[in-house]
PQR file with spaces between the fields and no chain letter, atoms N, CA, C, O and H, PARSE charges and radii, in Angstrom:
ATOM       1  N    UNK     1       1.201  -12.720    9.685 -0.4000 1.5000
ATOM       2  CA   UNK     1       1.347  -11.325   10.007 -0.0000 2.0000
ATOM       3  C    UNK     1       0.864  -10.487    8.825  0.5500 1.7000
ATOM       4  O    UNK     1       0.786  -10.832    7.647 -0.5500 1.4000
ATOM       5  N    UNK     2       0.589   -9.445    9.321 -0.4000 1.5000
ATOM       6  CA   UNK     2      -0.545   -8.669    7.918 -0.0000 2.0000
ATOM       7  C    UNK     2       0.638   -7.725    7.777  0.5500 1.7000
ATOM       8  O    UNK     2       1.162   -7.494    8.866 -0.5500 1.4000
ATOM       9  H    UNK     2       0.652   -9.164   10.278  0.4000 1.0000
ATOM      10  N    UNK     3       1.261   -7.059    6.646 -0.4000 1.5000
ATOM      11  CA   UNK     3       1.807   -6.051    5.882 -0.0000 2.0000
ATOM      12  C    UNK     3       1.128   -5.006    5.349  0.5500 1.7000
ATOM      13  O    UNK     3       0.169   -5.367    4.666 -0.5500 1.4000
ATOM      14  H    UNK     3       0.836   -7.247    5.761  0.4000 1.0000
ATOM      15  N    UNK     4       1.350   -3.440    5.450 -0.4000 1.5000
ATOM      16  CA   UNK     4       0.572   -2.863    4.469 -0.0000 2.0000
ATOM      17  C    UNK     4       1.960   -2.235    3.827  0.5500 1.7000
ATOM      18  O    UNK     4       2.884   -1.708    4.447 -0.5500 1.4000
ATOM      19  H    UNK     4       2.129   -3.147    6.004  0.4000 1.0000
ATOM      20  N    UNK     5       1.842   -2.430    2.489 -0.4000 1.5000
ATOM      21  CA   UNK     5       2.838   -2.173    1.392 -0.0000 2.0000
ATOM      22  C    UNK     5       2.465   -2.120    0.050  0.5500 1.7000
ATOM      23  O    UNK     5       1.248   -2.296   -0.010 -0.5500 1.4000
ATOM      24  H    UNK     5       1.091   -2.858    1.985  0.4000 1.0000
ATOM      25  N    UNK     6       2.952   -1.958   -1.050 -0.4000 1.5000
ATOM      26  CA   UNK     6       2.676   -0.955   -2.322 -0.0000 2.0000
ATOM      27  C    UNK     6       2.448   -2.928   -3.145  0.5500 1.7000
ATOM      28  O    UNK     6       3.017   -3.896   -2.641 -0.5500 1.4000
ATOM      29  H    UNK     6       3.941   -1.815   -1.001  0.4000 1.0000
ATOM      30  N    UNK     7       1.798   -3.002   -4.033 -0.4000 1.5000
ATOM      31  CA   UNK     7       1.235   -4.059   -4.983 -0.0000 2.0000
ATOM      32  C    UNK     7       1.311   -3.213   -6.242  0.5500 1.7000
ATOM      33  O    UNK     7       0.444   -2.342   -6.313 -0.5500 1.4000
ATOM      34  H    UNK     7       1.335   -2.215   -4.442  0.4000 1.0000
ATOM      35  N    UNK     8       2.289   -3.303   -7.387 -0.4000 1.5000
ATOM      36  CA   UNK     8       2.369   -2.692   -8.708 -0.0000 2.0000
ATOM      37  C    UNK     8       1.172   -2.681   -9.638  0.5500 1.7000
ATOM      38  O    UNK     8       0.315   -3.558   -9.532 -0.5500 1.4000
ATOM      39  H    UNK     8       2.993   -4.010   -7.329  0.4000 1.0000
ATOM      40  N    UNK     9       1.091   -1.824  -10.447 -0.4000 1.5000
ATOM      41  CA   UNK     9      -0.390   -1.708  -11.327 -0.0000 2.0000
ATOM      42  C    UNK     9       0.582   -1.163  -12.557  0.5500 1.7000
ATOM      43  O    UNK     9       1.792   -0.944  -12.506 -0.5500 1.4000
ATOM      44  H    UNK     9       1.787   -1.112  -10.533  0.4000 1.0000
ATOM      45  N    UNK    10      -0.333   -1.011  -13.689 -0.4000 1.5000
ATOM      46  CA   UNK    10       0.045   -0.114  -14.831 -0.0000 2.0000
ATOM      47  C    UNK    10       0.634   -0.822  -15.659  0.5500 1.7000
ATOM      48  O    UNK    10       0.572   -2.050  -15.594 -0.5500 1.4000
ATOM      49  H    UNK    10      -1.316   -1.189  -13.730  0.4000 1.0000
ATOM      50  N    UNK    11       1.276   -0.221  -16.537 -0.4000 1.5000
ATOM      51  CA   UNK    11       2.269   -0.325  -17.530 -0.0000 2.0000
ATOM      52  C    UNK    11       3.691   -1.011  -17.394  0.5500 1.7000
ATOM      53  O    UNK    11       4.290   -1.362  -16.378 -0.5500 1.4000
ATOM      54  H    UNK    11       1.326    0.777  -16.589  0.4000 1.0000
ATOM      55  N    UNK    12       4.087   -1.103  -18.877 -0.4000 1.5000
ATOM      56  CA   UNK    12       5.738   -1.155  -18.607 -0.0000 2.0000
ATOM      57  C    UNK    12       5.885    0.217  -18.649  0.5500 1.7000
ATOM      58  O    UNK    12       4.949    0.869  -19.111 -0.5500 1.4000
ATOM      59  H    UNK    12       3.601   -0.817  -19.703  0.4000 1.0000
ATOM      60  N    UNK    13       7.119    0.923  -18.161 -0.4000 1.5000
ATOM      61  CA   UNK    13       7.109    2.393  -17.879 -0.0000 2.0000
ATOM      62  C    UNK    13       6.800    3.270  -17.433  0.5500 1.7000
ATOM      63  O    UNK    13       7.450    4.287  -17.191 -0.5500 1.4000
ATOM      64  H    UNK    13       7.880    0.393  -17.786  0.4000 1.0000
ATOM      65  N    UNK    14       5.087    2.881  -17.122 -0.4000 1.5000
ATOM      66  CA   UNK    14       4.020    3.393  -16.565 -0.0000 2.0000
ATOM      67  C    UNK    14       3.737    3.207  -15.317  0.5500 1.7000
ATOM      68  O    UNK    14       2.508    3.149  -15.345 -0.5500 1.4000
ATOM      69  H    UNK    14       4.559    2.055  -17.318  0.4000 1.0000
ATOM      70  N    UNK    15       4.168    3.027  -13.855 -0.4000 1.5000
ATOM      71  CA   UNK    15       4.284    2.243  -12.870 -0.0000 2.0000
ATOM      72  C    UNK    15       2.815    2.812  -12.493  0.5500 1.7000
ATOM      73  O    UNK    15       2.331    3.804  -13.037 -0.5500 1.4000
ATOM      74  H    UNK    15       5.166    3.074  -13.831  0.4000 1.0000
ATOM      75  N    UNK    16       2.193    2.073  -11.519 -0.4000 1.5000
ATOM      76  CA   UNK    16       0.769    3.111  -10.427 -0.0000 2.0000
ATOM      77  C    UNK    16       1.045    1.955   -9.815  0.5500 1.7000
ATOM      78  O    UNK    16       1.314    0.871  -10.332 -0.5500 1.4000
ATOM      79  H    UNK    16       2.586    1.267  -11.077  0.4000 1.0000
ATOM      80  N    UNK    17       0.923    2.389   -8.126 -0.4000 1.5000
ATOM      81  CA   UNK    17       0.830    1.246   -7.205 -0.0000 2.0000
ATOM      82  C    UNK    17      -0.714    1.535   -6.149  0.5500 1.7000
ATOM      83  O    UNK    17      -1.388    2.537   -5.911 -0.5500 1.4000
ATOM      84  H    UNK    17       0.705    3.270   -7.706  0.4000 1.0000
ATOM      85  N    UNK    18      -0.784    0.243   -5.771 -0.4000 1.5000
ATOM      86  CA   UNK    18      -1.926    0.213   -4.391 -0.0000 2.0000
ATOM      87  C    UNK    18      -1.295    0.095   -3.457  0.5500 1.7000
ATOM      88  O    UNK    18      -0.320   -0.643   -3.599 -0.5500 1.4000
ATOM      89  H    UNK    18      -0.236   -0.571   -5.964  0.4000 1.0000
ATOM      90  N    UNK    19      -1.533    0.829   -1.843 -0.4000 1.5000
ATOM      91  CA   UNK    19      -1.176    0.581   -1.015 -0.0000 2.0000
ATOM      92  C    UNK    19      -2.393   -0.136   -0.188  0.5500 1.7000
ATOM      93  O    UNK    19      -3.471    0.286    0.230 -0.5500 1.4000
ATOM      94  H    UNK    19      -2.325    1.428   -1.727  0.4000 1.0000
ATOM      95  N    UNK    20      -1.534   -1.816   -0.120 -0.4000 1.5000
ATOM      96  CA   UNK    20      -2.905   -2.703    0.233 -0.0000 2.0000
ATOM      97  C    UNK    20      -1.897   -3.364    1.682  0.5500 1.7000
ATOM      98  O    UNK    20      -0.679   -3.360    1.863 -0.5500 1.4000
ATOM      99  H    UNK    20      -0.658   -2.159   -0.459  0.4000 1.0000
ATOM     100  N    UNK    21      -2.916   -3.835    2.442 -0.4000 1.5000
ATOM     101  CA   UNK    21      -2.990   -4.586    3.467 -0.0000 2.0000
ATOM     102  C    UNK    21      -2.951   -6.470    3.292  0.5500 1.7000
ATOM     103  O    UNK    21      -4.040   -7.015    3.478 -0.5500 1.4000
ATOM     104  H    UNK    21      -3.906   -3.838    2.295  0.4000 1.0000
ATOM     105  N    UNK    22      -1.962   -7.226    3.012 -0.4000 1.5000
ATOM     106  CA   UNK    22      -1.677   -7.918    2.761 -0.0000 2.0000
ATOM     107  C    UNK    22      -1.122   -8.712    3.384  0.5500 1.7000
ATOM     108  O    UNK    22      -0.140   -8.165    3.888 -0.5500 1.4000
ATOM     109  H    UNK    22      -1.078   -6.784    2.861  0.4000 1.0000
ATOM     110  N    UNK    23      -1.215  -10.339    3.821 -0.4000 1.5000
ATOM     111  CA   UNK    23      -0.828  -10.867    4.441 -0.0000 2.0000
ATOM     112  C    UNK    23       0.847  -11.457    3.788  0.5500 1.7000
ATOM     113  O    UNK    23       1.193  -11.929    2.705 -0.5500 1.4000
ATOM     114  H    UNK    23      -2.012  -10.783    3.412  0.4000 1.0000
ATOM     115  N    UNK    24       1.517  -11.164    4.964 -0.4000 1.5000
ATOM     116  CA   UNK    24       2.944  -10.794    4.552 -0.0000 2.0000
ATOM     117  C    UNK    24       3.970  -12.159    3.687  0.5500 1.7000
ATOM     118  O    UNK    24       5.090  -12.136    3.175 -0.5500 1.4000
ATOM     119  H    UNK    24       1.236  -10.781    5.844  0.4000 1.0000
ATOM     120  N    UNK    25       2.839  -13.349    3.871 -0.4000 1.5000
ATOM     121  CA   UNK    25       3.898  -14.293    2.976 -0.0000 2.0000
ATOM     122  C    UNK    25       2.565  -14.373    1.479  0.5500 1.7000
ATOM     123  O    UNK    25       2.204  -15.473    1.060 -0.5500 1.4000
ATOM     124  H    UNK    25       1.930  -13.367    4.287  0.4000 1.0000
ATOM     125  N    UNK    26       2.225  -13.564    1.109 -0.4000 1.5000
ATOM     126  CA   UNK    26       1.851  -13.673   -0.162 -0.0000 2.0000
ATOM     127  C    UNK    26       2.555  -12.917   -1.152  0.5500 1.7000
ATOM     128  O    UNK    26       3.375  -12.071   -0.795 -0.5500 1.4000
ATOM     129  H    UNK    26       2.518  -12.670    1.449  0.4000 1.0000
ATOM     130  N    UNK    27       2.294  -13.158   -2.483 -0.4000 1.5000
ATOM     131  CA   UNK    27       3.381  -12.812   -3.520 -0.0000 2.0000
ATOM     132  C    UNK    27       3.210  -10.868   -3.540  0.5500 1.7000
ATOM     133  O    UNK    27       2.547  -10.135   -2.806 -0.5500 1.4000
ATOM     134  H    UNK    27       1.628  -13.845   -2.774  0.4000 1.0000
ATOM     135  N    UNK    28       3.694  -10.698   -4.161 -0.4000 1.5000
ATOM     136  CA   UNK    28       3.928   -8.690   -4.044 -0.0000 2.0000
ATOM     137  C    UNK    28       2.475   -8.247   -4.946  0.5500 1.7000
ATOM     138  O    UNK    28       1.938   -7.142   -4.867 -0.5500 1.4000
ATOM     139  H    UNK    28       4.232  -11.293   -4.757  0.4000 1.0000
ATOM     140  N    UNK    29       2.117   -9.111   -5.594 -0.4000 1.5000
ATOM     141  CA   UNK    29       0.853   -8.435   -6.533 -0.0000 2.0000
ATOM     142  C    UNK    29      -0.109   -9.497   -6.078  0.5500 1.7000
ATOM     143  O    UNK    29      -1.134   -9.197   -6.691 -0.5500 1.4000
ATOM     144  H    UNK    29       2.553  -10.009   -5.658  0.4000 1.0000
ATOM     145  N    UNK    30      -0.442  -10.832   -5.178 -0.4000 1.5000
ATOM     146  CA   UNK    30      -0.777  -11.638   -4.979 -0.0000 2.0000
ATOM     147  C    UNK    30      -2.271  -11.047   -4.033  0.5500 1.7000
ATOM     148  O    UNK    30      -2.422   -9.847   -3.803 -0.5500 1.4000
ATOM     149  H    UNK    30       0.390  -11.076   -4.680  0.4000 1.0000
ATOM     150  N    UNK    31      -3.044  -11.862   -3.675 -0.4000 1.5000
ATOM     151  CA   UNK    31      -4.245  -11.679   -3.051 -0.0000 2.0000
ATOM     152  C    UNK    31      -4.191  -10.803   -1.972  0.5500 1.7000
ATOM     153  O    UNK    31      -3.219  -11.019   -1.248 -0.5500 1.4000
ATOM     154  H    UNK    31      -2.922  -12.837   -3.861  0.4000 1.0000
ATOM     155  N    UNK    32      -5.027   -9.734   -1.564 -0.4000 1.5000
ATOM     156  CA   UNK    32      -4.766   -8.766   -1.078 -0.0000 2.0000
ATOM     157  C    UNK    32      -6.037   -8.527    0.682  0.5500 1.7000
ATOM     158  O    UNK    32      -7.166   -9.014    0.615 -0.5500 1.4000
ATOM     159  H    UNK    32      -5.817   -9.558   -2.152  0.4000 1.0000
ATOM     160  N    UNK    33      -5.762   -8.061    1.504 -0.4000 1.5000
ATOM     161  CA   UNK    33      -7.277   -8.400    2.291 -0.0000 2.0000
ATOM     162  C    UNK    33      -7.679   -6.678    2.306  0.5500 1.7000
ATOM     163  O    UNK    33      -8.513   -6.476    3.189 -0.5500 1.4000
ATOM     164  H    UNK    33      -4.846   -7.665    1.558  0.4000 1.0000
ATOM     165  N    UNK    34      -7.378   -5.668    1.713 -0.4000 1.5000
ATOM     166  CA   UNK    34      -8.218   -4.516    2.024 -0.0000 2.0000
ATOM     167  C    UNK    34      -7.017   -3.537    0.889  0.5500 1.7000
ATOM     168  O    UNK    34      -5.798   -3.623    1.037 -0.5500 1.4000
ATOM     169  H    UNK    34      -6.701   -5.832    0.996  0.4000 1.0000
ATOM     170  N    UNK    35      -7.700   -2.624   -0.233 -0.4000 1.5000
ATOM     171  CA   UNK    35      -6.920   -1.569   -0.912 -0.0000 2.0000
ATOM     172  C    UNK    35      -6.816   -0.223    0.162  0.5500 1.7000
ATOM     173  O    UNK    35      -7.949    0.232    0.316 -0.5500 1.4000
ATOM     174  H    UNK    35      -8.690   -2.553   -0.352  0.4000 1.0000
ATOM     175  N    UNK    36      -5.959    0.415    0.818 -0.4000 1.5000
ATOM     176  CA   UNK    36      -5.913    1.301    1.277 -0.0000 2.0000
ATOM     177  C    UNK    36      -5.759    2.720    0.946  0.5500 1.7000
ATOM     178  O    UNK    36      -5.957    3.704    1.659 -0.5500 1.4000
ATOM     179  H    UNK    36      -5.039    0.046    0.693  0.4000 1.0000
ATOM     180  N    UNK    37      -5.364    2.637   -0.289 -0.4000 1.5000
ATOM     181  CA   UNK    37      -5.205    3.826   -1.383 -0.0000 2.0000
ATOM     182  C    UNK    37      -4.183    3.598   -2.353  0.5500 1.7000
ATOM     183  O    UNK    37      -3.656    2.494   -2.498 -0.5500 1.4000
ATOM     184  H    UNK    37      -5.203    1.838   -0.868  0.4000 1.0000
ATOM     185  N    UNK    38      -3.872    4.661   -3.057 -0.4000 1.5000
ATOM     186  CA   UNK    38      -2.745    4.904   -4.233 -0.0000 2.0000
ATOM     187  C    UNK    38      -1.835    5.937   -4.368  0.5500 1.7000
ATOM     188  O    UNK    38      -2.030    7.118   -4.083 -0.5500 1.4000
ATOM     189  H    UNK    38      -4.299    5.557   -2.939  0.4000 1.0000
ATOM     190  N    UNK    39      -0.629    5.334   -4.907 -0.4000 1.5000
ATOM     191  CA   UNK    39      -0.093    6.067   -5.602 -0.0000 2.0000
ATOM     192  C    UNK    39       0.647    6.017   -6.632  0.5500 1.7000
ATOM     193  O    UNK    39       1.137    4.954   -7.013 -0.5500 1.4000
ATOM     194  H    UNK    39      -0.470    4.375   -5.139  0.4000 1.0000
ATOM     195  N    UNK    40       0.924    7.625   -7.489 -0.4000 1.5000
ATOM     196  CA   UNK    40       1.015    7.353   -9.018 -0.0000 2.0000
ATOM     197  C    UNK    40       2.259    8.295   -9.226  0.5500 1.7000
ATOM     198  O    UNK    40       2.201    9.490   -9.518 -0.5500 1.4000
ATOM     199  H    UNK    40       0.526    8.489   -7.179  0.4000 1.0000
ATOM     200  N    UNK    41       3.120    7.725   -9.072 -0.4000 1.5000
ATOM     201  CA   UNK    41       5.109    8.382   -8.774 -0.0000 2.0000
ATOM     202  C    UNK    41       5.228    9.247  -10.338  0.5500 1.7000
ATOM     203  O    UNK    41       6.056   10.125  -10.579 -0.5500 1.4000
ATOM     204  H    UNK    41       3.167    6.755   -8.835  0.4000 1.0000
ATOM     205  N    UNK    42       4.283    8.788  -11.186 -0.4000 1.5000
ATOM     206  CA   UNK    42       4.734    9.421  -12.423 -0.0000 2.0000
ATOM     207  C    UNK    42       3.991   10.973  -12.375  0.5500 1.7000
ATOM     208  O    UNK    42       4.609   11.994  -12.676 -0.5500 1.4000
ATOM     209  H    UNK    42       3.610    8.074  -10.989  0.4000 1.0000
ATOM     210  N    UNK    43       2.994   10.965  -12.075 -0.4000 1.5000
ATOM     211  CA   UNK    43       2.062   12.001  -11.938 -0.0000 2.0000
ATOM     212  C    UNK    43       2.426   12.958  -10.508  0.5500 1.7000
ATOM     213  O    UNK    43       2.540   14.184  -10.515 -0.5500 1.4000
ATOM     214  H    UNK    43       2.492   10.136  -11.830  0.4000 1.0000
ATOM     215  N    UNK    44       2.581   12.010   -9.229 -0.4000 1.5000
ATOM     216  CA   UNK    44       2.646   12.743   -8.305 -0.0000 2.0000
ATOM     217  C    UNK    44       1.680   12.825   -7.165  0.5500 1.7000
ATOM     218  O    UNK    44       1.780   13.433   -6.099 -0.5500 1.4000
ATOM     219  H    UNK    44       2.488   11.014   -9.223  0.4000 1.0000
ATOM     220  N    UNK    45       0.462   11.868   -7.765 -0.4000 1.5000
ATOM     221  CA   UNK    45      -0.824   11.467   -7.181 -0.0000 2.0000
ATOM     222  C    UNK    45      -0.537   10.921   -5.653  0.5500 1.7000
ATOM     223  O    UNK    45       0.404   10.197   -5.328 -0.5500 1.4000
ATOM     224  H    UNK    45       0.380   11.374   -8.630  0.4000 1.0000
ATOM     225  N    UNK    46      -1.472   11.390   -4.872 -0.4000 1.5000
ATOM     226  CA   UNK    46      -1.429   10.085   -4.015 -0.0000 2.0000
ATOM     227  C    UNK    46      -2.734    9.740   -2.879  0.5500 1.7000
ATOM     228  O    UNK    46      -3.511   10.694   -2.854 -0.5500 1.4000
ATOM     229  H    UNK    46      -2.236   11.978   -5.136  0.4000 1.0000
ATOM     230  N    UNK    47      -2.982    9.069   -2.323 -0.4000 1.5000
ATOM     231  CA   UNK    47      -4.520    9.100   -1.719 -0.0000 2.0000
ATOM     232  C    UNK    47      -3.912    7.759   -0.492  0.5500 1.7000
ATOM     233  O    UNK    47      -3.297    6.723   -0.746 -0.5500 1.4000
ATOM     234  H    UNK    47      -2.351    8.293   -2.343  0.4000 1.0000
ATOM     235  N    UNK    48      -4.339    8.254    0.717 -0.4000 1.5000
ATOM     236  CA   UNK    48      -4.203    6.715    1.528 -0.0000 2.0000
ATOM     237  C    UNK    48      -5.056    7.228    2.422  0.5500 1.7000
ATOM     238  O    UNK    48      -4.914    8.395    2.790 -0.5500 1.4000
ATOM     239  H    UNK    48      -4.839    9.095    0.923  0.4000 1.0000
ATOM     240  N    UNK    49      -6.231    6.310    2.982 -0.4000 1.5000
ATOM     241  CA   UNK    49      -7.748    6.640    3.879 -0.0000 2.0000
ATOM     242  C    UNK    49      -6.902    5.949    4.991  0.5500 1.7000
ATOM     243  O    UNK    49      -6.498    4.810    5.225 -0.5500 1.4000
ATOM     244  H    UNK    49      -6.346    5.363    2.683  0.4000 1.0000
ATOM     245  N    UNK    50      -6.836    7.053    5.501 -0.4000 1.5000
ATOM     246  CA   UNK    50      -6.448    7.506    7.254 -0.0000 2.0000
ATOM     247  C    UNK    50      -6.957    6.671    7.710  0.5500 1.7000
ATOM     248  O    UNK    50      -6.366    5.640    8.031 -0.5500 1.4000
ATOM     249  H    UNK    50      -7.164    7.978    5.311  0.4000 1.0000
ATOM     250  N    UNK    51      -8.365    6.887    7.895 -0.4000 1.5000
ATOM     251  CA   UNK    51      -9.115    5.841    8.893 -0.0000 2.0000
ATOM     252  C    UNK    51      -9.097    3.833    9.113  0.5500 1.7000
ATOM     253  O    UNK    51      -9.037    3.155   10.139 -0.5500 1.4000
ATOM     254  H    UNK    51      -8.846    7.724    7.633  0.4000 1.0000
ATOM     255  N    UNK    52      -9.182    3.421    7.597 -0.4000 1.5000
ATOM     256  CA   UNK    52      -8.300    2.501    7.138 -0.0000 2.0000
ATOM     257  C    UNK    52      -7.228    2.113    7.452  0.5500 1.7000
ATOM     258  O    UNK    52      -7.332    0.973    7.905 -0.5500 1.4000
ATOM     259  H    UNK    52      -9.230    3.972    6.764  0.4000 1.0000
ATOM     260  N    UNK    53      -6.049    2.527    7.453 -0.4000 1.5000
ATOM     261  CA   UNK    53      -4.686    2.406    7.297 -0.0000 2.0000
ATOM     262  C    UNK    53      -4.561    2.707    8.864  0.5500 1.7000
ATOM     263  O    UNK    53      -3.585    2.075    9.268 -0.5500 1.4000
ATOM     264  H    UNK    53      -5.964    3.453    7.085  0.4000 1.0000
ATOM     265  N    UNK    54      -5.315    3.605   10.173 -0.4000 1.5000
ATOM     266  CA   UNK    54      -5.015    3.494   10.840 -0.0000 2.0000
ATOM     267  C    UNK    54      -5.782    2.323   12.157  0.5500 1.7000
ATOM     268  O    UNK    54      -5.542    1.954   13.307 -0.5500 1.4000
ATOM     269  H    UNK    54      -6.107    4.118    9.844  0.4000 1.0000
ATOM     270  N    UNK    55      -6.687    2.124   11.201 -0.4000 1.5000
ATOM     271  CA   UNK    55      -7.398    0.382   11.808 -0.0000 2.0000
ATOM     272  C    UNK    55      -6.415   -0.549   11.558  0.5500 1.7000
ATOM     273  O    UNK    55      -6.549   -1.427   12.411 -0.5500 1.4000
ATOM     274  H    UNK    55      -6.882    2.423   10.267  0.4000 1.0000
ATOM     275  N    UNK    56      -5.495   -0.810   10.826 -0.4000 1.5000
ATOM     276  CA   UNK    56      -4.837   -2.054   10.228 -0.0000 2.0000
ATOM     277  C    UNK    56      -3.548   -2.089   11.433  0.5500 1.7000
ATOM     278  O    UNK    56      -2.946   -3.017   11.972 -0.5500 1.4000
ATOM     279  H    UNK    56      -5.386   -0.097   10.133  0.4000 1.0000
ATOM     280  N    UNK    57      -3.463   -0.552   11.550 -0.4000 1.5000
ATOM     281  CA   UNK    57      -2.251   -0.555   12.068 -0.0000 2.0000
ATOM     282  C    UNK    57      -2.662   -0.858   13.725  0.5500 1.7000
ATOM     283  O    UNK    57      -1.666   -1.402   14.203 -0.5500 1.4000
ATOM     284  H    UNK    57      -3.952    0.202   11.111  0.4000 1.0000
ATOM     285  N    UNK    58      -3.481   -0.757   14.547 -0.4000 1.5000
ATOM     286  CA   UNK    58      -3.645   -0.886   15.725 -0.0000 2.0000
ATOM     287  C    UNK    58      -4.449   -2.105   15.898  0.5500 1.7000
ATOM     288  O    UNK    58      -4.588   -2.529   17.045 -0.5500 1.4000
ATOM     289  H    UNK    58      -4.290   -0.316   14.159  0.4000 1.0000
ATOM     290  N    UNK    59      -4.970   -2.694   14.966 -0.4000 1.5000
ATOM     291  CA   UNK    59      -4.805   -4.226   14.732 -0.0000 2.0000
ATOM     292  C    UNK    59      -3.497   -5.201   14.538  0.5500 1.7000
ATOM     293  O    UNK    59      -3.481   -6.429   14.450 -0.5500 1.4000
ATOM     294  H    UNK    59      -4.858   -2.349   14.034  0.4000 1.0000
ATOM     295  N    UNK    60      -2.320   -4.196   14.495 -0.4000 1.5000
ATOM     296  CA   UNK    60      -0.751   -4.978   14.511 -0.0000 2.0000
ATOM     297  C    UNK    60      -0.064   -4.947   13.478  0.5500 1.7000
ATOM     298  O    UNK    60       1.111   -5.313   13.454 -0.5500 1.4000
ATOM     299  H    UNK    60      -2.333   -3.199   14.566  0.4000 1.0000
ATOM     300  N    UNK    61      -0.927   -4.350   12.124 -0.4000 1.5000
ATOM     301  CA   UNK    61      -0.181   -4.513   10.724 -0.0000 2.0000
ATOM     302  C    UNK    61       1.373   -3.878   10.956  0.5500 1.7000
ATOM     303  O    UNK    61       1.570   -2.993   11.789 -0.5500 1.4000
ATOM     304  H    UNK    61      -1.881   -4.053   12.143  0.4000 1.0000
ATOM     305  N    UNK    62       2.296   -4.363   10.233 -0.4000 1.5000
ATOM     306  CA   UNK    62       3.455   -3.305    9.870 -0.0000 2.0000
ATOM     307  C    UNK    62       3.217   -2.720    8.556  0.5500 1.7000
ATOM     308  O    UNK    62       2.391   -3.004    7.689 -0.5500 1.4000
ATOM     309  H    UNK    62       2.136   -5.082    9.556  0.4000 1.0000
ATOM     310  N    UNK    63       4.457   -1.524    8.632 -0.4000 1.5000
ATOM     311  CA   UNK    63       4.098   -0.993    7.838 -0.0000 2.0000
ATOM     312  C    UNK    63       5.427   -1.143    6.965  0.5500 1.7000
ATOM     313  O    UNK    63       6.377   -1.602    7.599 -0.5500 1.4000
ATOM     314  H    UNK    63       5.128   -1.293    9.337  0.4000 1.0000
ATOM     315  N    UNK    64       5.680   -0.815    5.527 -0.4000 1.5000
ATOM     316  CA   UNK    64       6.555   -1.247    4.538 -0.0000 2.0000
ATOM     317  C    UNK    64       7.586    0.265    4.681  0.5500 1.7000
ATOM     318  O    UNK    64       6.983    1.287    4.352 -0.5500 1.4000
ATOM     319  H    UNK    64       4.908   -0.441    5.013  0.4000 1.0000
ATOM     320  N    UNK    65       8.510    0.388    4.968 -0.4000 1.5000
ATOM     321  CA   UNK    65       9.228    1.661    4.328 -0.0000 2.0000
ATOM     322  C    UNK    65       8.841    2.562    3.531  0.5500 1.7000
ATOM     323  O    UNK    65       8.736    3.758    3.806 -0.5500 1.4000
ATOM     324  H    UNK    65       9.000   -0.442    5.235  0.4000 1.0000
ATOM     325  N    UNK    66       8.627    2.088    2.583 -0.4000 1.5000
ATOM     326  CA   UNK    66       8.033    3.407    1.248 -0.0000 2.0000
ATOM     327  C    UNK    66       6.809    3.662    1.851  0.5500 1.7000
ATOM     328  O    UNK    66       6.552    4.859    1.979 -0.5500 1.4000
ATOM     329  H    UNK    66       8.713    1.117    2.359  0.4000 1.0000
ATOM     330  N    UNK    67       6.021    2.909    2.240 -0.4000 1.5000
ATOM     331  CA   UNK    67       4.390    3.136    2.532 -0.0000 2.0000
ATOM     332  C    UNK    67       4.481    4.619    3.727  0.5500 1.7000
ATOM     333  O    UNK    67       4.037    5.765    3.660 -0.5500 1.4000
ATOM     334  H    UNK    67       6.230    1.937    2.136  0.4000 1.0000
ATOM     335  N    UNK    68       5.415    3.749    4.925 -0.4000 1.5000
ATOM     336  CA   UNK    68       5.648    4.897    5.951 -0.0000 2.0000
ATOM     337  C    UNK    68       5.589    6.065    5.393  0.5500 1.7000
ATOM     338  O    UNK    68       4.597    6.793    5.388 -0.5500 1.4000
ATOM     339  H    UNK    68       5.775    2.818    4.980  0.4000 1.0000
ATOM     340  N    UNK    69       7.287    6.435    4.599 -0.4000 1.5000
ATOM     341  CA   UNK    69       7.873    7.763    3.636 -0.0000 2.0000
ATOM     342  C    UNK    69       6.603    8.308    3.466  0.5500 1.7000
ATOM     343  O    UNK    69       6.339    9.263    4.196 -0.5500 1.4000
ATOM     344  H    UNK    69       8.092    5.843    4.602  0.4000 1.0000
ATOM     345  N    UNK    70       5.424    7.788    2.376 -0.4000 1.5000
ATOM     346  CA   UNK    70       4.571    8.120    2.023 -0.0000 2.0000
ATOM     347  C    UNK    70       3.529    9.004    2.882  0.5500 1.7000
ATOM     348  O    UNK    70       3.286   10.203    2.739 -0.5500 1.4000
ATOM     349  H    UNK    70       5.639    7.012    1.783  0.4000 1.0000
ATOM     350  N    UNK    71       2.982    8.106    3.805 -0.4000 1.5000
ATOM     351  CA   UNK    71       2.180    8.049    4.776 -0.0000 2.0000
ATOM     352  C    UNK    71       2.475    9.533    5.614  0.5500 1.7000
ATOM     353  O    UNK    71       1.538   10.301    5.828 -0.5500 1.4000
ATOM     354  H    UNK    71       3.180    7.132    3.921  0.4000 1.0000
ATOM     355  N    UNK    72       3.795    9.829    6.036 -0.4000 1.5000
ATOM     356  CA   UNK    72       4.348   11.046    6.945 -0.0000 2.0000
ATOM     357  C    UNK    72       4.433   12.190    5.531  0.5500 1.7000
ATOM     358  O    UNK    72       4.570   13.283    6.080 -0.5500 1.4000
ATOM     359  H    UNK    72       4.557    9.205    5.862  0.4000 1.0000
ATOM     360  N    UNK    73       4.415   12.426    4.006 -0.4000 1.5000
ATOM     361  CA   UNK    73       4.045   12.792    3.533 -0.0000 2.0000
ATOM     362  C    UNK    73       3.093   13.977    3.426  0.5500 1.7000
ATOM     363  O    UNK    73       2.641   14.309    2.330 -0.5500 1.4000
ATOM     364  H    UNK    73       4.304   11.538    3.560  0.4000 1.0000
């Protein structure tokens, strides 16, 4: 089953995440099948390609909680 959910980046302290499309028994930062965008909680940043994210999803992906929050954003 494919997941789209946040994969950590950055720093210690420094968090930035990807919101990637990921098959759901791989590790949280582990091999990824498509980056869908970002976001950067420290800054306030955020970017997720619509068109993307809404192919994954009518292909069956779920979607992660925070990603949703985000997403309706």
């Amino acid at each position: 089953m494919v997941t789209i959910r946040l994969s950590r980046y950055g720093r210690k302290n420094s968090p930035f995440y990807r919101v990637v499309a990921v098959d759901s028994h791989k590790k949280r930062d582990g091999a990824f099948l498509e980056v869908l965008g970002f976001w950067n909680p420290v800054k306030g940043d955020k970017e997720i390609k619509k068109a993307n994210f809404d192919a994954w999803v009518a292909k069956g992906a779920q979607v992660s909680a925070t990603v949703k929050k985000l997403f309706l954003k």
